[in-house]
Structure formats: structure tokens, C-alpha cells
C-alpha positions in Angstrom: -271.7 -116.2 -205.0 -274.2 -119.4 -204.8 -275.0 -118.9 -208.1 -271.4 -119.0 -209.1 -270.5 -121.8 -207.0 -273.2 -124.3 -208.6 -271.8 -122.8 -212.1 -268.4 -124.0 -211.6 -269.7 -127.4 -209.7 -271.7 -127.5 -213.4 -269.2 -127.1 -215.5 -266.7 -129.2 -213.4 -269.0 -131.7 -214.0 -269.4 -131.6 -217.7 -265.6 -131.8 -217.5 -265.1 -134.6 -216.0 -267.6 -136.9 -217.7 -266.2 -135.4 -220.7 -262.6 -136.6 -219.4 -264.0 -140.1 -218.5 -265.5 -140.6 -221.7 -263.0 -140.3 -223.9 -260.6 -142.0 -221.3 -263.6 -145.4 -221.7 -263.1 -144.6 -225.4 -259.7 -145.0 -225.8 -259.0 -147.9 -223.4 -261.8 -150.1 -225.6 -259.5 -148.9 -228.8 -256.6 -150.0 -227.3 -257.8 -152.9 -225.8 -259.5 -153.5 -229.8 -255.8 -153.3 -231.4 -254.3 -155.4 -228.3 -256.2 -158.2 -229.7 -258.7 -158.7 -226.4 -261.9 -158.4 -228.0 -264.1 -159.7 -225.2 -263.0 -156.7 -223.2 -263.2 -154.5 -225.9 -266.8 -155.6 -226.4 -267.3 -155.0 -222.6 -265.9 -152.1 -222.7 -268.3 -150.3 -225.4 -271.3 -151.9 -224.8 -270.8 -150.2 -221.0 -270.5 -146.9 -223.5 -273.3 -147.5 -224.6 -275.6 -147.6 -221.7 -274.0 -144.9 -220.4 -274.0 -142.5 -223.2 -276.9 -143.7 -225.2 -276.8 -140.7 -227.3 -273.4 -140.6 -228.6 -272.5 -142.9 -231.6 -268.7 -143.6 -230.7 -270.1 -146.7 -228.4 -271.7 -148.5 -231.5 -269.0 -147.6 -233.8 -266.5 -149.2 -232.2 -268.5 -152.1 -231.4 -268.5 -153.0 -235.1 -264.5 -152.0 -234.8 -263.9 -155.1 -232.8 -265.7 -157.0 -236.2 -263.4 -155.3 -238.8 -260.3 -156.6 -236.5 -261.7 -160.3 -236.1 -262.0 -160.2 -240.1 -258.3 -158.3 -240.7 -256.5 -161.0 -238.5 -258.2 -163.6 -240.3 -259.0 -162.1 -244.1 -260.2 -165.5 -245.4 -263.1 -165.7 -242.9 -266.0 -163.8 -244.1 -268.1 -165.4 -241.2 -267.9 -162.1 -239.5 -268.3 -159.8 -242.8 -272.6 -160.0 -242.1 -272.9 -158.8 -238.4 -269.9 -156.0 -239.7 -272.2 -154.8 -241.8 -275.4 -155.3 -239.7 -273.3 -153.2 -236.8 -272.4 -150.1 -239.2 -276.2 -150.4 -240.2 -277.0 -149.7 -236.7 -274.4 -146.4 -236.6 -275.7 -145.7 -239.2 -279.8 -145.3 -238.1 -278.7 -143.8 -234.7 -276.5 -141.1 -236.3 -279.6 -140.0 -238.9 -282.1 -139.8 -235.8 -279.1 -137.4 -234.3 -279.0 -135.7 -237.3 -282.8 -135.2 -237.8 -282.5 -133.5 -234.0 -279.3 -131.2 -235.1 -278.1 -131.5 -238.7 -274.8 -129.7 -237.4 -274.1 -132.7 -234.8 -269.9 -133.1 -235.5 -270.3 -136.6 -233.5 -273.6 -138.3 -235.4 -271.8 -136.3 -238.9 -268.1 -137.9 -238.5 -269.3 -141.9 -237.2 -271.6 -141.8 -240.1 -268.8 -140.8 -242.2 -266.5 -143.6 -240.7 -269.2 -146.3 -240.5 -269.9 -145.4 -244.7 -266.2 -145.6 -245.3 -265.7 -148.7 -243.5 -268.3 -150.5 -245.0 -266.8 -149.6 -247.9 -263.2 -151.1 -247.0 -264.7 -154.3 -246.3 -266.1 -154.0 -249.8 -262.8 -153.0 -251.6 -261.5 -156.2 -249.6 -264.1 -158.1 -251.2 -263.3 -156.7 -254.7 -266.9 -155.6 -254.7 -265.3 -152.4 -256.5 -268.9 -150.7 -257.6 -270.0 -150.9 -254.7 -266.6 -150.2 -252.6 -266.8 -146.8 -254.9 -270.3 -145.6 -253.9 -269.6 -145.6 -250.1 -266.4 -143.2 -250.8 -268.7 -140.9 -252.7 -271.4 -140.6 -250.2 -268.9 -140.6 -247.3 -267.3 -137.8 -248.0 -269.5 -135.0 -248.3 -270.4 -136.3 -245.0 -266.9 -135.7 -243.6 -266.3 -132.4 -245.0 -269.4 -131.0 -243.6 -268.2 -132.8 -240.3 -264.9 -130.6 -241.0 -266.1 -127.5 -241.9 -268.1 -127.2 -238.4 -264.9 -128.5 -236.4 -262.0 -127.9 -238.4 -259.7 -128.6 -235.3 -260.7 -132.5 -235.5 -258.0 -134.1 -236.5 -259.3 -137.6 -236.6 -261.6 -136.1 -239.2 -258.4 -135.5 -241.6 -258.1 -139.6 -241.5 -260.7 -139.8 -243.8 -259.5 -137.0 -246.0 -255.9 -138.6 -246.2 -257.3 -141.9 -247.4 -259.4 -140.5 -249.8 -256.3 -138.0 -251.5 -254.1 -140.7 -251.3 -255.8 -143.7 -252.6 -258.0 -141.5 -255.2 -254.4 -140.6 -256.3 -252.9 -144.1 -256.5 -255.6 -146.8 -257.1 -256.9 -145.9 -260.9 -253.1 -146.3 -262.0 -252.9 -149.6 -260.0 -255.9 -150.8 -260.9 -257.1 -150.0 -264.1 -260.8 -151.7 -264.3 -261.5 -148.8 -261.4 -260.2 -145.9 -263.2 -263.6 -145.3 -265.2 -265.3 -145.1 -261.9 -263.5 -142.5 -260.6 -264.7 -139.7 -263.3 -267.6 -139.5 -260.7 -265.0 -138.5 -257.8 -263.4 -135.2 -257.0 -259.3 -135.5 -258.3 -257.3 -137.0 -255.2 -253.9 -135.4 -254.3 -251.2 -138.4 -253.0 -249.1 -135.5 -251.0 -251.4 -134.0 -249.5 -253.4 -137.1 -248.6 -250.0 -138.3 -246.8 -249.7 -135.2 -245.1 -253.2 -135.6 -243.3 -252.7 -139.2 -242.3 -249.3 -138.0 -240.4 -251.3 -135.2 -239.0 -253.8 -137.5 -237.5 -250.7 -140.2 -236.8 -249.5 -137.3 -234.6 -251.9 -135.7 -232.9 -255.2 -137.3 -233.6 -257.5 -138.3 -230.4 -259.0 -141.7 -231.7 -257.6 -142.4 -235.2 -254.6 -142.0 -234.7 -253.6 -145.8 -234.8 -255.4 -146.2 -237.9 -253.7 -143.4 -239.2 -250.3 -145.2 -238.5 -251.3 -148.3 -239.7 -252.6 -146.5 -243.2 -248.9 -144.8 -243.7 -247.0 -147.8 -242.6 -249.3 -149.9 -245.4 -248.9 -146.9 -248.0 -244.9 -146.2 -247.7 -244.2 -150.3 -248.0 -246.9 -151.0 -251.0 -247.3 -147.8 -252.8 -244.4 -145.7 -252.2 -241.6 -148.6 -251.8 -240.0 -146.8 -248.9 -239.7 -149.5 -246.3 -237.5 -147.1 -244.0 -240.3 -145.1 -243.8 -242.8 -147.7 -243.2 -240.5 -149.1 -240.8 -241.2 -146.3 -238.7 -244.7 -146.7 -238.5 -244.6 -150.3 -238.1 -242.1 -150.2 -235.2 -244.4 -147.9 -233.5 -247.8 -150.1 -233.9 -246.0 -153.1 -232.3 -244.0 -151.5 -229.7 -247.6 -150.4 -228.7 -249.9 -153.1 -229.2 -246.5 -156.3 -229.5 -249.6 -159.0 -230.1 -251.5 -157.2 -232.6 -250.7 -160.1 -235.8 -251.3 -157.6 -237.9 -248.8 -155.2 -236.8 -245.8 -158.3 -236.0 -246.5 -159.7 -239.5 -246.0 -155.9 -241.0 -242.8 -155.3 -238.6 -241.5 -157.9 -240.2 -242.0 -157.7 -243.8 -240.7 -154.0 -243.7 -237.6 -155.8 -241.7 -237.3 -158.5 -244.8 -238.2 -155.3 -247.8 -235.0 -153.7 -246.2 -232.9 -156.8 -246.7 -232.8 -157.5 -242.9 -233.3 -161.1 -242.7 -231.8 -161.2 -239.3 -234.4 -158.7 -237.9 -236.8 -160.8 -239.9 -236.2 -164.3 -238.8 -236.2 -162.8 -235.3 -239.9 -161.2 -235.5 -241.0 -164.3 -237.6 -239.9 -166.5 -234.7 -242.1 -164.6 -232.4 -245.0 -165.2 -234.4 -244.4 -168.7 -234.6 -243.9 -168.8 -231.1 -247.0 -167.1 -230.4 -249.0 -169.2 -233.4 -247.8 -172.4 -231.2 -249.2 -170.8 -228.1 -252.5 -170.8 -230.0 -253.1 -166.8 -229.7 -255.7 -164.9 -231.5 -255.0 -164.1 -235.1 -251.3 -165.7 -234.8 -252.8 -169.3 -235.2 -254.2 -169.1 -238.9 -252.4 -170.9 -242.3 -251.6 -167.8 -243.6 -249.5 -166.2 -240.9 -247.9 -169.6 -239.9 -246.8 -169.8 -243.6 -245.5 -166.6 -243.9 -243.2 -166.9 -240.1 -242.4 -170.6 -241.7 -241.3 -168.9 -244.8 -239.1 -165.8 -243.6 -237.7 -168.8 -240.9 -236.6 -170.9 -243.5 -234.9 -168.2 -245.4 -232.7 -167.1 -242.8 -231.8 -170.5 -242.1 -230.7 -170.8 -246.0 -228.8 -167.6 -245.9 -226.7 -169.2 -242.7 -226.3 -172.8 -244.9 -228.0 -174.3 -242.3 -229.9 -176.2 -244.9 -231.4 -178.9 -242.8 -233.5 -176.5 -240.8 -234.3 -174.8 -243.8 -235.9 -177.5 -245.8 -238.0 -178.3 -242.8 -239.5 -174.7 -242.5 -239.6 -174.2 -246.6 -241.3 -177.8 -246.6 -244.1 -175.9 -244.0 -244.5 -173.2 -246.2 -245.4 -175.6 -248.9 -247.5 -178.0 -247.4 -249.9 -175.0 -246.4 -249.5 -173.3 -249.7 -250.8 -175.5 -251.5 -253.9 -175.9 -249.0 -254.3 -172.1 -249.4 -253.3 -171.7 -252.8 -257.1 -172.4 -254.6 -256.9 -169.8 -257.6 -253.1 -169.9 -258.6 -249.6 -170.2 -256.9 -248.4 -168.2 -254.8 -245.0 -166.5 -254.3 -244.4 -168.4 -251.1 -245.4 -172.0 -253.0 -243.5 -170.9 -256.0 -240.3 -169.9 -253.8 -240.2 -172.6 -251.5 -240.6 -175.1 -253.9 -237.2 -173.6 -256.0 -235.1 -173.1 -252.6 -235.6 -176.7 -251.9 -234.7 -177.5 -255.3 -231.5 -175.1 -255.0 -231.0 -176.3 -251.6 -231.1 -180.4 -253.1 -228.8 -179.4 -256.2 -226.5 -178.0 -253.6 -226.4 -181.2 -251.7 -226.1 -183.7 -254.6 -229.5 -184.7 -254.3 -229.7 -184.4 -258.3 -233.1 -186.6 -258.9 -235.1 -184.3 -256.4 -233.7 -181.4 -257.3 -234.8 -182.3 -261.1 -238.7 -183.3 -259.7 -238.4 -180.0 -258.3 -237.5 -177.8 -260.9 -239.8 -179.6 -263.6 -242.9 -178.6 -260.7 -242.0 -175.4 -261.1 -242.5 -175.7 -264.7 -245.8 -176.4 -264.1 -246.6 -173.4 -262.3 -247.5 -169.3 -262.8 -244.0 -168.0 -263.9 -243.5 -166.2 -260.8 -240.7 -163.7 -260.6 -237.3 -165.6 -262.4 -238.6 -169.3 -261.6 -239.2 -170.5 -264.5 -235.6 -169.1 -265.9 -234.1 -170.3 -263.1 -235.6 -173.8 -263.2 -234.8 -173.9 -267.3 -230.9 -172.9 -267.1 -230.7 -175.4 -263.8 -232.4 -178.5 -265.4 -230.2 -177.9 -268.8 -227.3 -177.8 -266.5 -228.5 -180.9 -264.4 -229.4 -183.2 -267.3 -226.1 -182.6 -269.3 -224.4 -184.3 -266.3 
């Protein structure tokens, strides 16, 4: 009976330190997609000293990196110690692997720590390179698979490889020759592994939403679906940029410029309340943008030139390789918005600018047939 009683106190035991680990786990990934990194980083490096052996701490250490450089893409000051910190998950899941080749844990943050090295690479456009941590990642997750096949966080990394192995080449064609090197992806099926781990996954789960929410608005041009998705990330983390700016392209996509205008206001709001990832160029542009627009639909054209005249000024601070679609727009709604009023000389200045820039969408056909019409009167 004694020796049953300290077997159940034992296993009890396990139990619960199993329970609070993976409870410290996912409060530090919340607290990562909540935007409050100093605690995040509290809360792993704590991880780490208590559970030296397991990789999760490290990993998500270099998690609360990736998120400083996706609120802020344009800042590669972070882009070194990201890949210094999946260097380190790296070197402690070999040494677990030298101990037990069949470690699920040291097999699947290896896996992740690869493939996100190798998104921060794709973001870079280092494309060689982006391709050769995909191939060495994932024979590392299907033998991660294969000895758990229950792990759905596991099927994250096999959805993103299906699906994007399937899509990229025909999106972009200078990658399609590397891909001869690369099992055949399978788009479907990829989607259908990233809503499994959407679902039910223990700690990708997030990512998993954020990967379908990304795919159905870009890829698949279904912004209902990616509506879904998006409405979910920023119900559950509402000062994630990220999320707020998605939210409301899908909102715009769908022809909602009401729902639009509305999130775009909040992240003005929060840009002017200076919080983290809210307060750079490129998401003030974009709230000033989707602003302005609403304010034109409603005639309220005062307000709009104000907001359009924003997204122009930091456009063309932004804007260092060519024009983009924000410049280019908010430069011919002013002009529309200046023809309307009888304001025919600006109007004119305007439209001859747009001349001068990338033909984006129907500007330049627009500016032509309005400056022949202007010029005649």
C-alpha cells in the first residue's frame, strides 16, 4: 500500500509540473501576441531556469524577436540577435538529440527554429537561402510526426509547406527552379492542416490562424473567409498591430469601408497614444489612408484631403524604390477631390504628378481622360 501511495504522489507530481509547464508556456505566447514583450521575455527566461532541458523556453525567446521585427518589417536591427537566438535552439536541441535521437520536443523546436529562420529570409528576399532551411526542416518535422502523430502543432509546419510549395513557384517565378529539389506541395491539404492546428493545436495554434487569415486574403481572394480568422486574432489579442491592421484590410477587401474607417480609427488612436508597433510610418499611413477614404465616400472632402495629404507626406518618405499604391492613390483622390471643388489648376498639378509616376492600377488613364477634359475648358 506504501508503495502505491508514493506511486500515485509520483505520478501526481509529474502531472502537475506537466500542467504548470505548459500553463507558463502559453501565458508567455499570449503575452508575445499581446504585444508585452518585457513580460514575455520574463516569462521564458523563468522557463528556462526552470526547465533547462526542454527547448520550448529558448524558442520562444527568439519568438518575442520575430514579433518586434513583424510589427516593424523595415527594422532589421532585430534580424541579428533573431538569428543568433534560433542558433542557440538550435545547439541545445542537437545536444538533446545526441542523448535521444527520438526526442519529439528537441526534433519539433529544431524543426520550428529552421523554418523560422528561414521566414525571416523569405522576408528578406534571400530566396536561396529561404529554400534551403525548408528543405532541411522538414525531414526534421516528419520524423518529429511519425513518433507523435497526435501533435497537432506539428501539422503547422506541414500546412505551410503544402500550401506555399503549391502557390509560391506560380507567384513567383525566379523560385520555381528551386523547387525541383522539394517534394510536390498540395494547397488543400496544406489548408486543411493549418485549420487543424487553428482548432485544436496546443501552442501554434495562433500562428496557425494568422497563416489562414494571410492565405484566404492574398492567395485565395476570399476575404469572408479570412475575415474569420482575422476577427478571431483581434478579439483575442485587440493590440496586436498586426492583427488590427489585417481586421481591417479584410473589412476594406469586402467593400466595408464603414467597418474599415472604424478599425483604422482605432489604430490611429492607439498610433497617437504611442503604443508598440501602432506608432511606425507605415501603419499610420495605412489608418490615414482607409480614414481618408471613408471620409471621401461620405463627401466630407475637407477631412479627407487632410488624411489623404498624411498618406502622402509619409509615402513619399517611405516610398525609396518606386510608388506605392497609397502615394499613387492619394495623390489622384486629391486631384478628383480638387476637380470636384473647382480647384482646376491643382487638380491639373495633380494629375500631370501622376504622370510621372509607376502606372499604378487605372491612374494614369484616369489622369489622361481628366486632364484632356480639364484643359479643353
Amino acid at each position: 500500500m506504501k508503495k502505491i501511495c508514493i506511486w500515485i504522489l509520483f505520478v501526481s507530481s509529474i502531472y502537475l509540473q506537466a500542467q504548470n509547464y505548459d500553463s507558463v508556456v502559453t501565458t508567455g505566447i499570449k503575452q508575445i501576441y499581446n504585444i508585452k514583450f518585457t513580460e514575455a521575455e520574463k516569462t521564458f527566461r523563468s522557463l528556462i531556469a526552470d526547465y533547462p532541458d526542454k527547448p520550448a523556453g529558448r524558442f520562444f525567446l527568439a519568438m518575442v524577436d520575430w514579433w518586434k521585427i513583424l510589427i516593424n518589417p523595415d527594422n532589421e536591427s532585430y534580424d541579428d540577435i533573431f538569428f543568433q537566438k534560433l542558433e542557440d535552439v538550435i545547439y541545445q536541441c542537437d545536444e538533446l538529440l545526441v542523448k535521444n535521437p527520438d526526442n519529439v520536443d528537441a526534433l519539433f523546436f529544431k524543426g520550428g527554429a529552421i523554418g523560422f529562420r528561414g521566414r525571416l529570409r523569405a522576408y528578406r528576399e534571400s530566396w536561396i537561402k529561404a529554400a534551403d532551411d525548408g528543405r532541411e526542416a522538414l525531414p526534421i518535422v516528419e520524423h518529429a510526426y511519425k513518433l507523435d502523430p497526435n501533435n497537432l502543432d506539428v501539422q503547422l509546419g506541414f500546412g505551410i509547406y503544402n500550401y506555399y510549395a503549391s502557390v509560391i513557384p506560380n507567384e513567383y517565378p525566379l523560385i520555381k527552379p528551386l523547387m525541383i529539389f522539394f517534394p510536390d506541395g498540395d494547397k488543400q491539404k496544406g489548408i486543411e492542416q493549418l485549420a487543424s492546428t487553428a482548432a485544436n493545436g496546443k501552442y501554434a495554434k495562433y500562428e496557425a490562424r494568422y497563416f489562414l487569415m494571410t492565405l484566404y486574403y492574398t492567395y485565395e481572394k476570399n476575404p469572408f473567409k479570412a475575415e474569420e480568422y482575422s476577427k478571431i486574432l483581434t478579439a483575442d489579442f485587440p493590440d496586436n498591430p498586426v492583427f488590427e491592421r489585417w481586421y481591417g484590410r479584410v473589412a476594406a477587401k469586402k467593400g466595408n469601408y464603414v467597418q474599415a474607417d472604424s478599425i483604422f480609427r482605432n489604430v490611429w488612436n492607439k498610433a497617437e497614444m504611442n503604443l508598440p508597433g501602432y506608432n511606425s510610418s507605415k501603419t499610420i499611413r495605412e489608418a490615414a489612408y482607409y480614414i481618408a477614404y471613408q471620409y471621401r465616400i461620405t463627401a466630407d472632402y475637407d477631412s479627407a484631403m487632410v488624411y489623404f495629404k498624411k498618406c502622402e507626406e509619409l509615402s513619399r518618405q517611405i516610398d525609396t524604390d518606386e510608388e506605392s499604391g497609397f502615394l499613387v492613390y492619394s495623390v489622384m483622390y486629391q486631384a478628383q477631390i480638387n476637380d470636384t471643388l473647382g480647384k482646376k489648376e491643382k487638380a491639373i498639378e495633380q494629375y500631370e504628378s501622376l504622370l510621372e509616376m509607376r502606372d499604378y492600377g487605372n491612374a494614369h488613364s484616369i489622369a489622361e481622360n481628366n486632364l484632356e477634359r480639364l484643359k479643353k475648358n
